[in-house]
Structures are given as C-alpha cells and as structure tokens.
C-alpha positions, 0 to 999 in steps of 0.5 A, a space after each residue: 748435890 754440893 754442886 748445885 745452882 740455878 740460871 733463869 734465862 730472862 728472854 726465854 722467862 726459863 729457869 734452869 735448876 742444875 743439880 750435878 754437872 753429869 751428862 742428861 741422858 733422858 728427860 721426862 715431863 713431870 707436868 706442863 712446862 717442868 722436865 726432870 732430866 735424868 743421868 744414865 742411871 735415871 737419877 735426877 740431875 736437873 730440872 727446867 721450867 718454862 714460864 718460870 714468872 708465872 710458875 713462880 707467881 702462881 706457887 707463890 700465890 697459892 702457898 701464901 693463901 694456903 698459909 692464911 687460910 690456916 692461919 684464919 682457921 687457927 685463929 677461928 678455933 682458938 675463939 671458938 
C-alpha cells in the first residue's frame, strides 16, 4: 500500500484512489457512483468515485453535523 495516490479528473468531477498499480481484474459497485476494483486475487486495488464534488460535499457535511450534534448532546449533559 506504500504506492498509494489519488487523481481527481475536474471535467468528469471523478476521483480516482489507485491503491497499487497491479492490474483490475474485476469491479464491483459498492453503491451508486463508487466502484472497488479488485485484482485477480479479489483484493482491493482501486476505487473510483463519480460525482465526486458532491460525494465529498455530502460526506463532509454529514460528518460535521455528526460532530456537533455530539458535541451539543456533550454540552447538554455536562449542564444537566
């Protein structure tokens, strides 16, 4: 896994994770617009993610709200 980078593609908006640089042998859509590739062994070697602004913006966004939410709860039981 020393090998590992990352391409984003602007005029496709894909963001392409390359974990070695062995030959895919197989993909597999692991859920709308994200595909592991995998090597002849079926291990991981890439994955690609279309809409990529969007996916980013929406993982972002969640895991921040995520965050608060615990960091109010936090604060709502230590006044409590």
């Amino acid at each position: 896994m020393n090998k590992t980078k990352m391409n984003y593609f602007p005029e496709q908006d894909v963001i392409h994770l390359v974990i070695t640089d062995e030959d895919e042998v197989e993909s597999m859509e692991l859920s709308p617009n994200i595909t592991a590739e995998l090597n002849e062994k079926g291990e991981l070697i890439g994955v690609e993610i279309l809409k990529a602004s969007i996916f980013l913006r929406d993982f972002i966004l969640e895991s921040t709200q995520a965050k608060l939410m615990q960091l109010q709860r936090a604060r709502y039981l230590e006044a409590h």
